[in-house]
C-alpha positions in Angstrom: -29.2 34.5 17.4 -30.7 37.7 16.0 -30.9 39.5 12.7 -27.9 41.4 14.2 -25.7 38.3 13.8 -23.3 37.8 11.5 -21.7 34.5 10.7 -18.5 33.8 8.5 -17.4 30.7 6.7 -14.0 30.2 6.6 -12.5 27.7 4.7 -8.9 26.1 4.8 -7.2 24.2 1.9 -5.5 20.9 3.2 -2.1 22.1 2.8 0.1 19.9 5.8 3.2 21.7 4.5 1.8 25.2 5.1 0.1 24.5 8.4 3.5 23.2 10.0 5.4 26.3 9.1 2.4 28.2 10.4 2.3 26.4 13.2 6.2 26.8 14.2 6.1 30.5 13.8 3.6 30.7 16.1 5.0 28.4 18.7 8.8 30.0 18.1 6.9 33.6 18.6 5.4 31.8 21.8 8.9 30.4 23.1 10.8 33.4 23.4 13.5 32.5 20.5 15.2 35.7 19.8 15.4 34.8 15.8 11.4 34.0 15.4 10.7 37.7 14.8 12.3 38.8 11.3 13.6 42.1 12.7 12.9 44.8 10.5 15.4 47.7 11.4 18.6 47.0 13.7 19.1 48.4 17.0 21.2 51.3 15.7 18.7 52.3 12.7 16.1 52.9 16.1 18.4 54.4 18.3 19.5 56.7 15.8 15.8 57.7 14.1 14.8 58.1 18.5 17.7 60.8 18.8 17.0 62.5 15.5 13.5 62.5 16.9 14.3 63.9 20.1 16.2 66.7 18.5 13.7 67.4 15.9 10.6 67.6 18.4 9.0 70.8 18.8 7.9 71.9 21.8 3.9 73.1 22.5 
């Protein structure tokens, strides 16, 4: 250790509730299941914003 270090206490409430539901998002995220990630737009919001994108890109 120097005078360069830093150190950080982290602390953690006991909450067994909390940590399970942290824990299974992580694992489902981890396990491939297609519904763990909350999907923000659909397919056809991104497809449609990438060709309006396309069209509206200048060129250099």
């Amino acid at each position: 250790m120097s005078r360069f270090d830093l150190f950080f206490v982290l602390v953690d409430e006991c909450n067994e509730v909390l940590d399970y539901a942290i824990a299974r998002k992580i694992a489902d995220l981890h396990s491939n299941i297609e519904d763990a990630m909350e999907r923000v737009y659909s397919r056809e919001e991104v497809l449609r914003y990438s060709t309006l994108e396309q069209q509206t890109k200048r060129s250099p």
